[in-house]
ChimeraX commands (.cxc) that place a marker at each C-alpha (Angstrom):
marker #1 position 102.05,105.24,123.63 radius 0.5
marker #1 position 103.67,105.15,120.39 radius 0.5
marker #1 position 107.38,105.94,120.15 radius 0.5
marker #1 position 108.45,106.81,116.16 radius 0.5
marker #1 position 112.14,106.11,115.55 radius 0.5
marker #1 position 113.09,107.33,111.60 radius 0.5
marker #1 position 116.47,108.02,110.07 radius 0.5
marker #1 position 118.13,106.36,107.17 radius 0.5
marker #1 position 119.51,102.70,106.07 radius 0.5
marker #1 position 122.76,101.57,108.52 radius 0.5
marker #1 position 121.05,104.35,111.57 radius 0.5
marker #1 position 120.09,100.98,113.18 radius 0.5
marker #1 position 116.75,101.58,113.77 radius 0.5
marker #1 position 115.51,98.02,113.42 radius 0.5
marker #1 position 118.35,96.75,115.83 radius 0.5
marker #1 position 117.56,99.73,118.74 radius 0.5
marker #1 position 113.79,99.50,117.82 radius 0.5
marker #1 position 113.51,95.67,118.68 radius 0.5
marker #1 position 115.70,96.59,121.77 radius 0.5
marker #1 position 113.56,98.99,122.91 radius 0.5
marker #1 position 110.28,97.23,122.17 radius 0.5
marker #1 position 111.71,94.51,124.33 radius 0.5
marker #1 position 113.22,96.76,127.35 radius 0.5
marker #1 position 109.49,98.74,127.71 radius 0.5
marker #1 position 107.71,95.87,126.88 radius 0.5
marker #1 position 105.75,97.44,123.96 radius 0.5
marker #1 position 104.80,95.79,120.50 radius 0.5
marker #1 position 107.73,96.24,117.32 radius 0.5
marker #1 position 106.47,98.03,114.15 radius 0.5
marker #1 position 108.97,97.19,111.56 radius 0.5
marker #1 position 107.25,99.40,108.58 radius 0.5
marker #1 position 110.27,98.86,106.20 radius 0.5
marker #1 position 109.51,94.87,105.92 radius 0.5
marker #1 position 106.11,96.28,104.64 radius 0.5
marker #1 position 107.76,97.85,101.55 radius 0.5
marker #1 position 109.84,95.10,101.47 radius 0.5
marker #1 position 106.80,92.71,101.18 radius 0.5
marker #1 position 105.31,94.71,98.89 radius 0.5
marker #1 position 108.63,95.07,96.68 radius 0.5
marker #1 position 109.30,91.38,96.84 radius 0.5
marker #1 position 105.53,90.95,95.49 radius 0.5
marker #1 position 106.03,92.99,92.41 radius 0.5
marker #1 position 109.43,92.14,91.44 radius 0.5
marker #1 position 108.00,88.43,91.57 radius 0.5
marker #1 position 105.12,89.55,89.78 radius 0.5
marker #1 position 106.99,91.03,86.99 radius 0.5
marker #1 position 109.57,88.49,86.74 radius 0.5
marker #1 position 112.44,90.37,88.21 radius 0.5
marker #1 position 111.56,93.73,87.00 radius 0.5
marker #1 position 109.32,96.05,88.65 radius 0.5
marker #1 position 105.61,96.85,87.47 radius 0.5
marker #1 position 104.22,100.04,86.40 radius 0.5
marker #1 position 102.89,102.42,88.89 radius 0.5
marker #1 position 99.36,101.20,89.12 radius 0.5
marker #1 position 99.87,98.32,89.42 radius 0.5
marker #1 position 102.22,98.16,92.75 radius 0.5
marker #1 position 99.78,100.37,94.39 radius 0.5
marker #1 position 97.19,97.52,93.32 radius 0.5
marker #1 position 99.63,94.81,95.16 radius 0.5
marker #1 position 100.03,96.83,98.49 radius 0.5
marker #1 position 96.09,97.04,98.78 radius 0.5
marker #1 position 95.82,93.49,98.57 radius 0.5
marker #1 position 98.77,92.49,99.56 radius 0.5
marker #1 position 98.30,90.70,102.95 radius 0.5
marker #1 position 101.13,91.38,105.74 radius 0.5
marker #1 position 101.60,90.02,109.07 radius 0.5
marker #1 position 104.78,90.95,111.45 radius 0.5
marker #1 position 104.88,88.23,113.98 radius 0.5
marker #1 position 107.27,88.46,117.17 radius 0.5
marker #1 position 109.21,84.87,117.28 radius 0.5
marker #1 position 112.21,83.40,119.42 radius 0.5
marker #1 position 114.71,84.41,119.78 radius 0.5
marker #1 position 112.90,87.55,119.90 radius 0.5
marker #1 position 115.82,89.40,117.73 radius 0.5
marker #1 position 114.18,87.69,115.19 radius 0.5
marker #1 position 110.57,88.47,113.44 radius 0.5
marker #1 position 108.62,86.55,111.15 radius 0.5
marker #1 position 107.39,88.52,108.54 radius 0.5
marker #1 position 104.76,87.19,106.63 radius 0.5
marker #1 position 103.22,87.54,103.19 radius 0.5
marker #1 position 99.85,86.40,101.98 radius 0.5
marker #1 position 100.89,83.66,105.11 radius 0.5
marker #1 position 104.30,82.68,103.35 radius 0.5
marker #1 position 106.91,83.20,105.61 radius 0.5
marker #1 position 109.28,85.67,103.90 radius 0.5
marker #1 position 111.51,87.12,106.79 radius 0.5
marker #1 position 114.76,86.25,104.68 radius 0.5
marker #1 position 113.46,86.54,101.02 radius 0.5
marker #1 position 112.97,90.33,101.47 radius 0.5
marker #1 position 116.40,90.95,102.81 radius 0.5
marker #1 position 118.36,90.64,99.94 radius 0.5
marker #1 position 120.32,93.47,97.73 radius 0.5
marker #1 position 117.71,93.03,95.38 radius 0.5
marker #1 position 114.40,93.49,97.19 radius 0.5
marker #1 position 116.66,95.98,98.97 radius 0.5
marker #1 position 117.03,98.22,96.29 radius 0.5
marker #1 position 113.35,98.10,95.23 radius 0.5
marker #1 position 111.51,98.97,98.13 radius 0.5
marker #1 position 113.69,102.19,97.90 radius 0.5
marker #1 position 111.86,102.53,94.49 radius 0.5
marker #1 position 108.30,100.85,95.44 radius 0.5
marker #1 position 107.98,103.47,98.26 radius 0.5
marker #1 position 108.47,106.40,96.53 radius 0.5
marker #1 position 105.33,105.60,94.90 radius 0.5
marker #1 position 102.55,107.37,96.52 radius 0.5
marker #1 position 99.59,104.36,96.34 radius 0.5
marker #1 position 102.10,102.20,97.97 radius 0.5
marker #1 position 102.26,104.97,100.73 radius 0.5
marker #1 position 98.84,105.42,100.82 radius 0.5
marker #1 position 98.14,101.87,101.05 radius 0.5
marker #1 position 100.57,101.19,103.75 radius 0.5
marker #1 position 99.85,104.08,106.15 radius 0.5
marker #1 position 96.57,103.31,106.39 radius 0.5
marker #1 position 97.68,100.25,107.30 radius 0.5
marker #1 position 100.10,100.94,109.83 radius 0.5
marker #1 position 97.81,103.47,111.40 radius 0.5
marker #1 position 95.27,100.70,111.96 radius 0.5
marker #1 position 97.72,98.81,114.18 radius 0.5
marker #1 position 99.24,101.84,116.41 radius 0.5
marker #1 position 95.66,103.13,116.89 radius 0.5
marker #1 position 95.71,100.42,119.70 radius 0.5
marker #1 position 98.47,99.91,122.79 radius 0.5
marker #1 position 102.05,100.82,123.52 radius 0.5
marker #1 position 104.46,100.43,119.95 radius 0.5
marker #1 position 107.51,101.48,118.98 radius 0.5
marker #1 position 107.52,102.02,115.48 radius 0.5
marker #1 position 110.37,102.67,113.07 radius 0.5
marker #1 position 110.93,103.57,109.05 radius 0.5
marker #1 position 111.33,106.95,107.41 radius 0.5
marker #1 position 108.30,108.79,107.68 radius 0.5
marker #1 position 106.94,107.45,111.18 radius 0.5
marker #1 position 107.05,111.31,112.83 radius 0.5
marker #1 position 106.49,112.86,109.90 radius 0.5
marker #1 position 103.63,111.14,108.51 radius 0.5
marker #1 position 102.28,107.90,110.12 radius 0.5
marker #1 position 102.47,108.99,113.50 radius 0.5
marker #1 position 102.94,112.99,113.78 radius 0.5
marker #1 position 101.45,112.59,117.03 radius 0.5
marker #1 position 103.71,109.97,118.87 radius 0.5
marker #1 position 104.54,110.82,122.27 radius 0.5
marker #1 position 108.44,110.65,120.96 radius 0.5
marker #1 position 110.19,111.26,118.21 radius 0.5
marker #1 position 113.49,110.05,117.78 radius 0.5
marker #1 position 116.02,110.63,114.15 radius 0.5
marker #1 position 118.51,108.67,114.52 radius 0.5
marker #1 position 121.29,108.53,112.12 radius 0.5
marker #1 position 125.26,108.10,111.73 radius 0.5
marker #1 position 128.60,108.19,109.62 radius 0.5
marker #1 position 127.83,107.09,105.72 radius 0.5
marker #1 position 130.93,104.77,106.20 radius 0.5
marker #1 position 129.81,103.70,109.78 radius 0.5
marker #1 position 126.41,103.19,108.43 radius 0.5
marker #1 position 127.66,100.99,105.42 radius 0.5
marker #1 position 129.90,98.93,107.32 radius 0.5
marker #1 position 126.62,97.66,109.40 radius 0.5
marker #1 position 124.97,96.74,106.39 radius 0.5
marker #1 position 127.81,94.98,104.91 radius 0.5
marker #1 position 128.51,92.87,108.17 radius 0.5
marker #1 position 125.07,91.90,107.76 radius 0.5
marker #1 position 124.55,90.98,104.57 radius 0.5
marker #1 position 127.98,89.85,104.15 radius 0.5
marker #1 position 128.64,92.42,101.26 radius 0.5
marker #1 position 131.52,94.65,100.35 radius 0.5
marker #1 position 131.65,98.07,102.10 radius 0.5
marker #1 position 132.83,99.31,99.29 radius 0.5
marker #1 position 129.51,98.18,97.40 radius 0.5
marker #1 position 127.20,98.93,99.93 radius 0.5
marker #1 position 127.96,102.23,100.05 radius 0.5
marker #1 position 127.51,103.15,96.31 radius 0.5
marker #1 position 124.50,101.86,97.02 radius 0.5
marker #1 position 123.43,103.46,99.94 radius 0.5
marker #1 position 124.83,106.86,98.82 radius 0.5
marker #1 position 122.19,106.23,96.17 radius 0.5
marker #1 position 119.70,105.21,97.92 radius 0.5
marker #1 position 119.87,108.20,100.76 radius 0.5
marker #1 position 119.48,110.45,97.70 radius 0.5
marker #1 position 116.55,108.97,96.46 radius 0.5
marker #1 position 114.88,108.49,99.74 radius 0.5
marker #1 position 115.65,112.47,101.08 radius 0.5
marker #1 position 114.49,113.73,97.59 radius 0.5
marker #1 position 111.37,112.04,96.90 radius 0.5
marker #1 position 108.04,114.10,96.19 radius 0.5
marker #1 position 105.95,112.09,98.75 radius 0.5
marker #1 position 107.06,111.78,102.64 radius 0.5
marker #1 position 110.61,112.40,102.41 radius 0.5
marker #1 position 113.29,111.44,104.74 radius 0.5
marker #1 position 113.86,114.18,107.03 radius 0.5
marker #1 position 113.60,114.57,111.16 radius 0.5
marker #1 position 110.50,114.82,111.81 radius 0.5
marker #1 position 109.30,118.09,114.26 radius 0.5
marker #1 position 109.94,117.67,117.99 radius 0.5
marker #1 position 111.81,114.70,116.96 radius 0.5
marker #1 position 115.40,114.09,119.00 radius 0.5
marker #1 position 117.89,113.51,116.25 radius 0.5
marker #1 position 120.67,110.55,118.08 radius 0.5
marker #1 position 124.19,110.03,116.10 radius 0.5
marker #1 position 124.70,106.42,116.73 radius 0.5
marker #1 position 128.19,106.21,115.08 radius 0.5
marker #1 position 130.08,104.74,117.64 radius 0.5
marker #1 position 127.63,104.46,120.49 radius 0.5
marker #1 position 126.93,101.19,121.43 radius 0.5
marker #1 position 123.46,99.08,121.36 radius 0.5
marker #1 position 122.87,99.33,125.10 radius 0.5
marker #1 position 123.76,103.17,125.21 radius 0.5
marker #1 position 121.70,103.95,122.21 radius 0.5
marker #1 position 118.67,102.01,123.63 radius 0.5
marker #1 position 119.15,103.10,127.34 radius 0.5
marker #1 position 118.73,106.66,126.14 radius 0.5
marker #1 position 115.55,106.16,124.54 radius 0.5
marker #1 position 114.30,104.25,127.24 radius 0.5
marker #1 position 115.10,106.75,129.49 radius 0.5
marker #1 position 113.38,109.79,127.52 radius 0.5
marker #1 position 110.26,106.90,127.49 radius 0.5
marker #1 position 109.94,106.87,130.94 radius 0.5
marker #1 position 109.84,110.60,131.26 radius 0.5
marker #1 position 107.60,111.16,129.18 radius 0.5
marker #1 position 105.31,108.29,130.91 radius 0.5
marker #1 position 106.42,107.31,133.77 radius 0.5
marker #1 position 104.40,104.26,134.93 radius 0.5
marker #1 position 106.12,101.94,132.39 radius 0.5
marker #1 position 107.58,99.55,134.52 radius 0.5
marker #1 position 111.44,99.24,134.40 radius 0.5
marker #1 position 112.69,95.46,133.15 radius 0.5
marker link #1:1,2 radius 0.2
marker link #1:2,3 radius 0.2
marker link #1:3,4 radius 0.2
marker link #1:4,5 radius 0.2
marker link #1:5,6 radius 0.2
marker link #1:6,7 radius 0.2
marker link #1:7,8 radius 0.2
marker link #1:8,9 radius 0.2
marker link #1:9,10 radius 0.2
marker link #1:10,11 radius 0.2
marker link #1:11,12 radius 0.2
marker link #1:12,13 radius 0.2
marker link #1:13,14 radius 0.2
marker link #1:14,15 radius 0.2
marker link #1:15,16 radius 0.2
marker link #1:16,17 radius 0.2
marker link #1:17,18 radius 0.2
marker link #1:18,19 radius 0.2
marker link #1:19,20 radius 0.2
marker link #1:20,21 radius 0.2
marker link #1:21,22 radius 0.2
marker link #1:22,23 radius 0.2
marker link #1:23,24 radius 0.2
marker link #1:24,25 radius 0.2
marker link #1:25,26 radius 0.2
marker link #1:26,27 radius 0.2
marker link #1:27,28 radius 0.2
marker link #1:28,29 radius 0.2
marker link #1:29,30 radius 0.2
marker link #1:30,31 radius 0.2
marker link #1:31,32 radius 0.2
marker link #1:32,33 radius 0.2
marker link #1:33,34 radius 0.2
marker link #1:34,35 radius 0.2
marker link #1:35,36 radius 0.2
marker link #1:36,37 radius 0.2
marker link #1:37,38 radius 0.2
marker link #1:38,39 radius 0.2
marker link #1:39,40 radius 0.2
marker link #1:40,41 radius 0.2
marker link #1:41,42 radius 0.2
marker link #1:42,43 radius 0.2
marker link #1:43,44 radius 0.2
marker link #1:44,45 radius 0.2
marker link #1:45,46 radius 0.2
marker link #1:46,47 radius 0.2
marker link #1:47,48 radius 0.2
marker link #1:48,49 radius 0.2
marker link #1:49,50 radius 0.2
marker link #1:50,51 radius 0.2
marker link #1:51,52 radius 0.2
marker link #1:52,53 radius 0.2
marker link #1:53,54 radius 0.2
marker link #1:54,55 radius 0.2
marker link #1:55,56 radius 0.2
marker link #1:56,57 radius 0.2
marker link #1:57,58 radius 0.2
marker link #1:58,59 radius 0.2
marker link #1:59,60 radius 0.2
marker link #1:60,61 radius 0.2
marker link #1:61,62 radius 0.2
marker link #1:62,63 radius 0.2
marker link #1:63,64 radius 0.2
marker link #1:64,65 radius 0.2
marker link #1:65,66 radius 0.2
marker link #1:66,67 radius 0.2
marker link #1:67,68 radius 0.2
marker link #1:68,69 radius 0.2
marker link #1:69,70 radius 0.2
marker link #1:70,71 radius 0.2
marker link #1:71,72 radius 0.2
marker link #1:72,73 radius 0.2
marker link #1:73,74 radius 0.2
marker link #1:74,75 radius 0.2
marker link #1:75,76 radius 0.2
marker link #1:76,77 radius 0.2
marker link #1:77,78 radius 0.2
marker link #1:78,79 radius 0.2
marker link #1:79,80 radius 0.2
marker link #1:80,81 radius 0.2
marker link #1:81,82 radius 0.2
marker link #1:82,83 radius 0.2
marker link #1:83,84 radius 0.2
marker link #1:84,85 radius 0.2
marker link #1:85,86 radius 0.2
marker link #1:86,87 radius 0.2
marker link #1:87,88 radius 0.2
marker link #1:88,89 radius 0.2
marker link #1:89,90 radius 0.2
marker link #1:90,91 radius 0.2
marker link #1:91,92 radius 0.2
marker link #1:92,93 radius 0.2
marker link #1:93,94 radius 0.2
marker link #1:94,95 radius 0.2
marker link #1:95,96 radius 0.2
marker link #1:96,97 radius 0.2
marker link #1:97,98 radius 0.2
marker link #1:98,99 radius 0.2
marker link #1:99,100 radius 0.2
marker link #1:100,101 radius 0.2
marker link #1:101,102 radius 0.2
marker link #1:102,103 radius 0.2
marker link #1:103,104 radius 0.2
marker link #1:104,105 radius 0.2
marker link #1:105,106 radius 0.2
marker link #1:106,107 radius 0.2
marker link #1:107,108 radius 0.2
marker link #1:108,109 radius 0.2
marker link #1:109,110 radius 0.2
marker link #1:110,111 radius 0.2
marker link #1:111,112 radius 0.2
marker link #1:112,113 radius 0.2
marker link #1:113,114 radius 0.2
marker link #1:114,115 radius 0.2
marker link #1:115,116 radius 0.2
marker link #1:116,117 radius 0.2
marker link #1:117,118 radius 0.2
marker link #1:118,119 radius 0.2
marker link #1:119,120 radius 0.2
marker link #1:120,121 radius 0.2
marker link #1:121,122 radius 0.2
marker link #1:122,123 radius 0.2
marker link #1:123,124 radius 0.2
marker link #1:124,125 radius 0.2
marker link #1:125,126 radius 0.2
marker link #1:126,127 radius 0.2
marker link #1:127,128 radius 0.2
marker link #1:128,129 radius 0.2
marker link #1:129,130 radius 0.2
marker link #1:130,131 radius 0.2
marker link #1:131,132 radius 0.2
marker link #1:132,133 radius 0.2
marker link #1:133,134 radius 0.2
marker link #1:134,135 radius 0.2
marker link #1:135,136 radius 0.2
marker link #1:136,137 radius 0.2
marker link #1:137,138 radius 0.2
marker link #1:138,139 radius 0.2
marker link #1:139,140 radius 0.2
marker link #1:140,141 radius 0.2
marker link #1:141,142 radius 0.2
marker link #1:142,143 radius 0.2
marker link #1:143,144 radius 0.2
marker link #1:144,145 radius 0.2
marker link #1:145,146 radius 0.2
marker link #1:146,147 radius 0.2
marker link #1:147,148 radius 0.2
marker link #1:148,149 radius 0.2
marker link #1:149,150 radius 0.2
marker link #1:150,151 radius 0.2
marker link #1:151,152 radius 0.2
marker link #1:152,153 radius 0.2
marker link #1:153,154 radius 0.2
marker link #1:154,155 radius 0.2
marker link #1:155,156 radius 0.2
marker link #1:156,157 radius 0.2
marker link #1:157,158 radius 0.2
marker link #1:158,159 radius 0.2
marker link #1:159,160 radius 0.2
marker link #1:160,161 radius 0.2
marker link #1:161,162 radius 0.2
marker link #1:162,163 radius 0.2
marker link #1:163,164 radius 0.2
marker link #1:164,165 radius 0.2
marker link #1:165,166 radius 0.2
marker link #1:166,167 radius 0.2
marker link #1:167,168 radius 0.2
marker link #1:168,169 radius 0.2
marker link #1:169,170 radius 0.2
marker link #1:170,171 radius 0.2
marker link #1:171,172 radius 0.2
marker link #1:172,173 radius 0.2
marker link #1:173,174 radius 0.2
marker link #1:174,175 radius 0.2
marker link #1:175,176 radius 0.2
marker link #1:176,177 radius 0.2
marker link #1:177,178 radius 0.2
marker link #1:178,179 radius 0.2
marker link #1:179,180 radius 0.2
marker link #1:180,181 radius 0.2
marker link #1:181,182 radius 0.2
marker link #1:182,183 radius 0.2
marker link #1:183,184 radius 0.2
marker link #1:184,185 radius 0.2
marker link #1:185,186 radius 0.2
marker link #1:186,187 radius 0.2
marker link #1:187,188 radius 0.2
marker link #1:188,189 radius 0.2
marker link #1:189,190 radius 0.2
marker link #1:190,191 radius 0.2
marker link #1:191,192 radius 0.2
marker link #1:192,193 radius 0.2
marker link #1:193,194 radius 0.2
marker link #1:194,195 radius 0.2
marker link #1:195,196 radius 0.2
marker link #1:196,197 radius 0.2
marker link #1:197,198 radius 0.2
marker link #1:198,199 radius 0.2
marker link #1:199,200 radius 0.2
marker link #1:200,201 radius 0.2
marker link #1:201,202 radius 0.2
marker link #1:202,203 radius 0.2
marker link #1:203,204 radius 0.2
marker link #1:204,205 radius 0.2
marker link #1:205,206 radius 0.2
marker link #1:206,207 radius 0.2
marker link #1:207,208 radius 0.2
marker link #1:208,209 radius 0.2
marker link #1:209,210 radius 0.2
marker link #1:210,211 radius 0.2
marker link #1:211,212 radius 0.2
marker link #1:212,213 radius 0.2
marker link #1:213,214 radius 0.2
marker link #1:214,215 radius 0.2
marker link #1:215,216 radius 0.2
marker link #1:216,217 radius 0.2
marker link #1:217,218 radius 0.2
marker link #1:218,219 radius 0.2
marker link #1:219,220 radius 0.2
marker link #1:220,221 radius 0.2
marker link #1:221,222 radius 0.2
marker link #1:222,223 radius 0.2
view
């Protein structure tokens, strides 16, 4: 069973997904750290500044990616050519270019084939911005989750210890570019359950998932 949870930066997908993942007991598909890899690569390739076109689609074919569950299992160890870059891709920086890196349509190409390799096999939940829509139209569930802009920046400021303020010029930005790009733009995908988060807690957010899960197959086993 694969469960596809998209929806933009702040929506908390990577906090409900992991939650989720751990409450059905299914594997965690974190497909943004695969940009992120990829976007780290070429900004180190190009000393700071990002390559031309052909050339990141070059570095996500070759680039090699691992996503490795660790403990405490809110944490995952994201690897990249086997150096361990779970914090490296999680700054502002690498941020801001994996926005760019994945509107480029190699880089998509290259890393859907790759995440379709791995959910071709057991129970995942997946999340991004194009799971329903284009890596997995044909997931069992479909989830959109989203929130407030201001809700939404105020996560990612408490988390990267940034200014609201800051992180919302950014992610105003960034929302624009990601809903308006040519290839696999974000948008709920069809049959997909669209969840506002703002103000719902963790638990609720996952319980509800979990719930629509286990109706839709219900011999997973309740934890």
């Amino acid at each position: 069973m694969v469960i596809a949870i998209d929806g933009p930066a702040g929506a908390g997908k990577s906090t409900v997904a992991r939650a989720l993942a751990r409450e059905l007991g299914f594997a965690y598909l974190d497909t943004g750290a695969m940009y992120r890899c990829v976007a780290l690569a070429a900004l180190e390739h190009g000393a700071g500044t990002l390559p031309e076109r052909g050339a990141l689609g070059a570095l996500a074919r070759g680039a090699r990616i691992e996503l490795r569950a660790r403990v405490p299992a809110e944490l995952s160890c994201v690897l990249l050519d086997g150096r361990d870059v779970s914090h490296a891709i999680r700054t502002p920086e690498v941020s801001e270019a994996a926005s760019a890196v994945a509107a480029d349509p190699q880089v998509r190409e290259a890393l859907v084939a790759k995440q379709r390799q791995l959910l071709a096999h057991g129970d995942w939940v997946a999340e991004g911005r194009d799971i329903g829509t284009v890596v997995a139209p044909d997931a069992e569930l479909k989830v959109f989750l989203t929130a407030d802009a201001h809700e939404r920046a105020r996560r990612r400021a408490a988390e990267l210890d940034a200014e609201p303020a800051t992180v919302l010029a950014e992610q105003t930005i960034r929302d624009q570019r990601d809903s308006t790009r040519e290839h696999s733009p974000l948008a709920p995908s069809a049959g997909a359950l669209t969840l506002d988060t703002t103000g719902s807690s963790l638990e609720q957010v996952t319980r509800r998932i979990a719930e629509l899960a286990r109706r839709a197959r219900p011999q997973i086993e309740r934890r």
